[in-house]
C-alpha positions in Angstrom: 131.2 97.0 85.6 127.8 96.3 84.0 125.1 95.8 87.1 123.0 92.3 86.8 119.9 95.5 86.7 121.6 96.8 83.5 121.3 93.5 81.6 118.0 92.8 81.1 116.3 90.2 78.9 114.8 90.3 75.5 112.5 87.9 74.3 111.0 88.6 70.9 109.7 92.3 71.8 109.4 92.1 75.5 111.9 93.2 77.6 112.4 92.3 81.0 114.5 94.5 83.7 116.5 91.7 84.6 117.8 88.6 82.8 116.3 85.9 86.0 112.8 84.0 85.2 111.3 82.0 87.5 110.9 78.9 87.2 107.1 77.2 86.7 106.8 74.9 89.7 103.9 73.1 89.6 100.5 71.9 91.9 100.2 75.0 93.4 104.1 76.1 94.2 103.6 78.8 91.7 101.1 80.8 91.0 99.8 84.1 90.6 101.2 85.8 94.4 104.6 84.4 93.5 104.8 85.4 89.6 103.4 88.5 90.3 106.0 89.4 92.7 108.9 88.5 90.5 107.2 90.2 87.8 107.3 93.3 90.0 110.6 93.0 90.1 111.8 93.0 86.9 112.4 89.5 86.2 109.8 86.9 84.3 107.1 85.3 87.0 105.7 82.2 85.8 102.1 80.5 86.6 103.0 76.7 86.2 99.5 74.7 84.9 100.2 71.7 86.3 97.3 71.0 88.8 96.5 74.1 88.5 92.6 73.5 89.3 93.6 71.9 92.8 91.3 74.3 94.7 88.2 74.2 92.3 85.5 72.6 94.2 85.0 70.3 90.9 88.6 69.4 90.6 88.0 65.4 91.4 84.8 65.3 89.1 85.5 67.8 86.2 89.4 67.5 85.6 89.6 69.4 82.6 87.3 71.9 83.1 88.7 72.6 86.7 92.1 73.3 85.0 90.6 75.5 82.7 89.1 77.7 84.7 91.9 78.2 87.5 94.3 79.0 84.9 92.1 82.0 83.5 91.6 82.9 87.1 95.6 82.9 87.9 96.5 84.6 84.5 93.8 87.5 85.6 94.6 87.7 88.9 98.4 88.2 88.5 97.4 90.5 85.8 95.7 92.7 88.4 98.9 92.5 90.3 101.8 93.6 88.1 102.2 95.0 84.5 105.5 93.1 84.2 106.2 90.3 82.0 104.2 87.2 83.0 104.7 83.4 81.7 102.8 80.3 82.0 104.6 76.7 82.2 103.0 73.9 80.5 104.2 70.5 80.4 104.0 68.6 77.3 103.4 65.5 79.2 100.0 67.0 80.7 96.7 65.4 79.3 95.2 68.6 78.4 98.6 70.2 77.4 96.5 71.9 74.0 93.3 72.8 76.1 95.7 74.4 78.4 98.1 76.5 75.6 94.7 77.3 74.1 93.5 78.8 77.3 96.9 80.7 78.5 97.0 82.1 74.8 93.1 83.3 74.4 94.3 85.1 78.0 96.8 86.5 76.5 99.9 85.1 78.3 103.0 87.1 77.8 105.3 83.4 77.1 104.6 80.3 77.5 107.2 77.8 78.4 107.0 73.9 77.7 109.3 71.3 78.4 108.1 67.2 79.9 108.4 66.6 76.5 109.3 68.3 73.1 106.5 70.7 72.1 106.8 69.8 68.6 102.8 70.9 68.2 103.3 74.0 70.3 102.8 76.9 67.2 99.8 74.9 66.1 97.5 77.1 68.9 99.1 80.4 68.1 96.5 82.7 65.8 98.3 85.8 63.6 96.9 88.3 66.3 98.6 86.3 69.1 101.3 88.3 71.2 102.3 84.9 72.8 106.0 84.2 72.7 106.8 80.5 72.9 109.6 79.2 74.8 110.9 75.2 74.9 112.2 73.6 77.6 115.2 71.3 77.0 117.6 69.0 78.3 120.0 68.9 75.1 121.5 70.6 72.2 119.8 67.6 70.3 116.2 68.5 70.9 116.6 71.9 70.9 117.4 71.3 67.3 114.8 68.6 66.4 111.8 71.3 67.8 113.3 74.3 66.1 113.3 72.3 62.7 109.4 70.6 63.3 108.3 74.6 64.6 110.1 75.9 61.0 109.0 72.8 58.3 106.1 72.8 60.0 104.5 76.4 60.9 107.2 78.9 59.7 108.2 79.7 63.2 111.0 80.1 65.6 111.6 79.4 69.4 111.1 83.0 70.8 114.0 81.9 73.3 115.1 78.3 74.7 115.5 77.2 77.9 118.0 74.4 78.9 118.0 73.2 82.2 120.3 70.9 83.9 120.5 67.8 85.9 120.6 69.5 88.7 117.2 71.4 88.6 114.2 70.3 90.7 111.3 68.0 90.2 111.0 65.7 87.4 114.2 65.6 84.9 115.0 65.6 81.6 118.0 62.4 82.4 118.6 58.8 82.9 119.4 58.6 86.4 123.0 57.6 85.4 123.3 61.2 83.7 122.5 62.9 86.7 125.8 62.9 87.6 127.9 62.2 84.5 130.1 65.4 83.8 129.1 64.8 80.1 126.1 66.4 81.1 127.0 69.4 83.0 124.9 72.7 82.6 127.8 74.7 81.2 127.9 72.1 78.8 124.8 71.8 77.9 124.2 75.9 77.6 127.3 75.9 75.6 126.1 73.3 72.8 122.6 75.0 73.2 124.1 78.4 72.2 125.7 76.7 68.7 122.2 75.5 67.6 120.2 78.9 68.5 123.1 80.5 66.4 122.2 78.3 63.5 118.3 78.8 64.3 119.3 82.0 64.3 120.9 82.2 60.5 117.7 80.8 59.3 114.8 82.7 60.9 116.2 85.8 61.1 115.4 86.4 64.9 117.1 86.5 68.4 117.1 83.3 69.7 117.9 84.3 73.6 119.5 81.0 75.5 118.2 80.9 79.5 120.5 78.7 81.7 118.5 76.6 84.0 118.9 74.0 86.7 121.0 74.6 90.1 121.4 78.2 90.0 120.7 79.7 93.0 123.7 82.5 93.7 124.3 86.1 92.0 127.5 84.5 90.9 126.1 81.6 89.4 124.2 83.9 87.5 127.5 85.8 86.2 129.4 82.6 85.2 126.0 81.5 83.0 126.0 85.3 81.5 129.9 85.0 80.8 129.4 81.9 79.3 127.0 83.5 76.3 123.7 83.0 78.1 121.1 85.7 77.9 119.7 84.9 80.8 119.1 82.2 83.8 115.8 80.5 85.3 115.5 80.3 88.9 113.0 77.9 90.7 114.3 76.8 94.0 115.5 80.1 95.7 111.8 81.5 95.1 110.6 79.0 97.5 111.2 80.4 101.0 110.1 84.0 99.5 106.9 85.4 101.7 105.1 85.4 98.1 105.6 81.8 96.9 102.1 80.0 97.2 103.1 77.0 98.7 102.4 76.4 102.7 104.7 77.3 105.5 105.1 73.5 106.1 106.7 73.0 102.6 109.1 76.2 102.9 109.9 74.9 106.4 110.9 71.5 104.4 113.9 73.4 102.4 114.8 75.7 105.1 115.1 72.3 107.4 117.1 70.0 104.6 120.7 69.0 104.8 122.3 68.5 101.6 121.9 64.5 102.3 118.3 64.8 102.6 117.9 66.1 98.4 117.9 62.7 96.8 116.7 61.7 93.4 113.5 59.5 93.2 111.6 57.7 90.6 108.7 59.1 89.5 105.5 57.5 88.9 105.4 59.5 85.5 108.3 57.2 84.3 111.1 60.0 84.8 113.3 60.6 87.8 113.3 63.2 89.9 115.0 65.2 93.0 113.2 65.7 95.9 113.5 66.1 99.6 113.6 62.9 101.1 111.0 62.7 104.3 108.7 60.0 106.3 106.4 59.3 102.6 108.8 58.9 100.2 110.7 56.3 102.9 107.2 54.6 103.1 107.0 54.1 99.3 110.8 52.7 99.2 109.7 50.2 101.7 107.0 49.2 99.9 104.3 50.5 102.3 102.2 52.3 99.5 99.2 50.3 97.3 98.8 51.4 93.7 94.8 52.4 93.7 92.4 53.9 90.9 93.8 57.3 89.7 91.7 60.0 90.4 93.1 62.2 87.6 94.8 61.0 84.2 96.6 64.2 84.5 100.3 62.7 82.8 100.3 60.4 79.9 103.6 58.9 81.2 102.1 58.4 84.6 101.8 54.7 84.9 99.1 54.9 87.4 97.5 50.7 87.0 101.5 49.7 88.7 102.0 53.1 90.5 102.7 52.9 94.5 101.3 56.1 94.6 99.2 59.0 92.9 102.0 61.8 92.6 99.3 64.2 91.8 97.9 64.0 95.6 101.3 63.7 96.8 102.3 66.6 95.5 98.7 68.6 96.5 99.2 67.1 100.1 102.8 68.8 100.6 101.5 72.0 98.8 98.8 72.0 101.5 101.5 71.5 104.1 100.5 67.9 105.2 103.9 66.5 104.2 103.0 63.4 106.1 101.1 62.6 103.0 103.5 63.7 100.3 106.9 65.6 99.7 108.6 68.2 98.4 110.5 68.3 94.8 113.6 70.8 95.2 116.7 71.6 92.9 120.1 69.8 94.3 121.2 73.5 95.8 117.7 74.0 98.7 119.6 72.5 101.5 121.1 76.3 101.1 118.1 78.0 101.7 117.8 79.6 105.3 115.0 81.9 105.9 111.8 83.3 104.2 112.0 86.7 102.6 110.7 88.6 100.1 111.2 88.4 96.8 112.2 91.9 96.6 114.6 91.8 98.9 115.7 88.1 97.3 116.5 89.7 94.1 118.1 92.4 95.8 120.5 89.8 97.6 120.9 88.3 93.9 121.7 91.7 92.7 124.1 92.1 95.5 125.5 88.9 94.6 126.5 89.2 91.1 127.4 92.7 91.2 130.2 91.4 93.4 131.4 89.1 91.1 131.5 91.1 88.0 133.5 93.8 89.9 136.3 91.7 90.5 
């Protein structure tokens, strides 16, 4: 038997001590205390960018700027907290996506993964001297291929590793809400076609091109059957949640540790996408119609169709960070009605250890 702590994960020429990154979760769920954690760990801890500047006193006034600055502050500070392998998530759909790779690359981020979108531009911010691994995000075999071919015509470079995550993953997703659940559209089927094209990337960049499963995982063994099924590796978001180290409030860790299974329902998105969240006193507001559209404070998506908008998502979602869930809600993966207490993240990944190691025994 081969222990989940004797596979590891290769990206380019990092090497993490196990084969589990955590998922970017974004408007302050993620962020330095909780990547830093997981990055002690042996896993990949991961900074998300979105909203990033929330607690910059100039955040309302100096958008850009704001962002800027609390990413460089983030990237140091969990810098200062682990010399494990530490990644940034930056959505394609943000406003100041480039400003933002710019930044997380001048810092010298160890990976940066992007997905809201196909990074098509991504390697156009990477200089020769950069260490920077770059990582899409995808919902398909189909644009897994189209970014690799654009990153090769284009720049003469290869996806260090891809990402495909599920319908079944948290926050906004990469489906029509009539794929959610169409079996068409599984994860293991998904990671499966994924796996064919980063063979064929592969062939012609001469390079490991590591596939990470994503979306719904939240057991050792659901770990195992993604590793037996030719992944390298899985991303985890949800599970990190109730860990002591996760930077959201007590209030929003309470909301998963409170959920039934009912409660996880999918919602549309002001950015134009749907998405799962946990269902709770706002989002029944805004489904009866008691939320006014008003000025948008940030621009902060390019999707986000903020003139006919019932709400801003970006102060929902900065509310419920905060913990005043009466103003906003939670966005969780389709497995968080699981989730029962708050620990660690050691002792998490210990329990996923635990977990898998079971599994592959058998």
């Amino acid at each position: 038997m081969v222990s989940l702590r004797e596979i590891g994960l290769k990206i380019g020429d990092l090497s993490a001590g196990l084969p589990i990154i955590q998922g970017g979760m974004g408007i302050g769920i993620s962020l330095s205390g909780l990547a830093s954690a997981v990055a002690n760990q042996g896993g990949i801890g991961v900074i998300s960018a979105a909203g990033i500047g929330m607690s910059e006193p100039d955040f309302l006034t100096n958008y850009l700027e704001a962002n800027l600055r609390a990413i460089r502050k983030e990237i140091r500070k969990a810098r200062e907290l682990t010399r494990g392998i530490l990644g940034v998530n930056i959505m394609v759909a943000l406003s100041n996506f480039g400003d933002m790779a710019k930044t997380a690359i001048e810092e010298g981020i160890d990976i940066i993964f992007s997905g809201a979108g196909l990074p098509l531009n991504l390697p156009a911010f990477i200089k020769k001297s950069s260490a920077t691994k770059l990582v899409p995000i995808v919902s398909s075999a189909r644009a897994a291929s189209l970014i690799a071919k654009r990153w090769l015509e284009n720049y003469q470079y290869a996806p260090d590793a891809i990402v495909v995550e599920g319908p079944m993953a948290g926050c906004h997703l990469g489906f029509k809400s009539e794929q959610i659940t169409d079996s068409t559209y599984k994860l293991e089927k998904l990671v499966s076609e994924v796996i064919d094209v980063a063979k064929k990337i592969e062939e012609k960049a001469a390079k490991p091109v590591p596939v990470i499963a994503a979306g719904g995982i939240y057991t050792g063994e659901d770990i195992y059957k993604f590793i037996q099924l030719g992944a390298s590796g899985v991303q985890m978001a949800t599970r990190f949640v109730t860990t002591e180290e996760c930077d959201a409030s007590i209030e929003f860790k309470n909301t998963y540790i409170n959920c039934r299974k009912e409660d996880i329902v999918i919602i549309k998105s002001p950015v134009g996408m749907p998405g799962r969240a946990i269902i709770n006193e706002f989002i029944n507001d805004v489904n009866a119609g008691g939320k006014k559209p008003y000025k948008c404070p940030y621009h902060c998506i390019v999707t986000c169709n903020y003139e006919s908008s019932p709400y801003c998502i970006s102060l929902a979602l900065i509310n419920a960070k905060k913990g005043i869930m009466k103003h906003g809600f939670a966005f969780a993966g389709a497995n968080a009605y699981k989730s029962e207490k708050i620990v660690s993240v050691k002792d998490l990944v210990n329990s996923l250890v635990k977990e898998y190691d079971s599994v592959a025994v058998i």
